[in-house]
N, C-alpha and C positions, 0 to 999 in steps of 0.2 A: 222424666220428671219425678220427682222427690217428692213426700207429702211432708208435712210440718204439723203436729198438732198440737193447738192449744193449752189440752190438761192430755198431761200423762207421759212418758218417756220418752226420747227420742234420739233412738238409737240408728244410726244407719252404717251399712255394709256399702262400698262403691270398689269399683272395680276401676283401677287409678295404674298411672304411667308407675313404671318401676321407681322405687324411693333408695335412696341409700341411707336417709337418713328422717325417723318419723317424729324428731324433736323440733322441728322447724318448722312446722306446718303452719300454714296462715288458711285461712277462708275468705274470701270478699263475697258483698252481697250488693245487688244493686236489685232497690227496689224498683221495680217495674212501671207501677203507678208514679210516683213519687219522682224516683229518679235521684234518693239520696245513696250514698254511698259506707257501706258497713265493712269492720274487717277485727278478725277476733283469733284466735290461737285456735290451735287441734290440739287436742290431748287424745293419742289414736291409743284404744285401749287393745288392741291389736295391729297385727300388720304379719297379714302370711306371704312371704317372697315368691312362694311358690305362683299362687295364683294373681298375684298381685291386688288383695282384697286388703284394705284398709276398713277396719271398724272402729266407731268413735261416735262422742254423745255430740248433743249440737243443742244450744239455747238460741233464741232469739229473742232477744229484749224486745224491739218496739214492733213482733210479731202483731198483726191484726185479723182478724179472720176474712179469706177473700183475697190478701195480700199475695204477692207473687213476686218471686226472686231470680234473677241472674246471678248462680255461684260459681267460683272458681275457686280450688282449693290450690295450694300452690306451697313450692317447697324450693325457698330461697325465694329467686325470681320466676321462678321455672312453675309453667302451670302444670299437673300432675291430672284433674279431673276440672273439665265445664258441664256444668249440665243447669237448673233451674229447681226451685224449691217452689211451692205451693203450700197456702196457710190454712186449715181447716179447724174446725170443731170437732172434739171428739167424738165416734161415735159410737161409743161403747154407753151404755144405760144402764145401770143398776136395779131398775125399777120392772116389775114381772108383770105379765098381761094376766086380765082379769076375763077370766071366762064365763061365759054362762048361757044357758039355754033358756028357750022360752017360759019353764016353772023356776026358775034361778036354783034347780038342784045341786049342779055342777055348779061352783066357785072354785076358783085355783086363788090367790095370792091377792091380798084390794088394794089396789092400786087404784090409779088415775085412769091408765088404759085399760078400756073394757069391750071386747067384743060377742055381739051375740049373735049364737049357734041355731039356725031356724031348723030345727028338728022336721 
């Protein structure tokens, strides 16, 4: 399973049937809850022969968080990689834990999270 997420890039590596050719690439999605039907180009921003590792970005417009997909990447008619996408939240934070001890000597960064250190 694949993850998907929300904010922020999405870049993936798969390990896919031998291509002769990386201009043709289609992706279908079938959402799982839903049961509608998506299908949109590759643009593989690589493709090593060797190990047969195709890498390439991937949007998903009526992504939803919780959402979950049946993909099949495919080249011509010919499917290439099946596997399943999963829709998250990102979970990267930018925001720093606030520390402190019982006389509030120690403060690191003020934030919103704040945990206190029982000395």
């Amino acid at each position: 399973m694949q993850v998907y997420f929300l904010s922020g890039s999405n870049n993936y590596t798969l390990r896919t049937e031998q291509l002769a050719n990386t201009s043709s690439l289609t992706i279908h999605l079938q959402d799982m809850y839903l049961l509608t039907n998506t299908s949109q180009s590759v643009s593989a921003s690589s493709w090593d022969s060797y190990e047969s590792m195709l890498t390439f970005p991937l949007t998903i417009a009526s992504a939803s968080e919780g959402s979950e997909y049946r993909a099949t990447i495919k080249s011509g008619s010919c499917a290439v990689w099946n596997g399943s996408i999963s829709v998250m939240k990102a979970q990267i934070s930018s925001s720093k834990a606030n520390y402190e001890n019982q006389n509030n000597q120690y403060i690191s960064n003020v934030t919103d999270n704040e945990y206190i250190i029982m000395d």
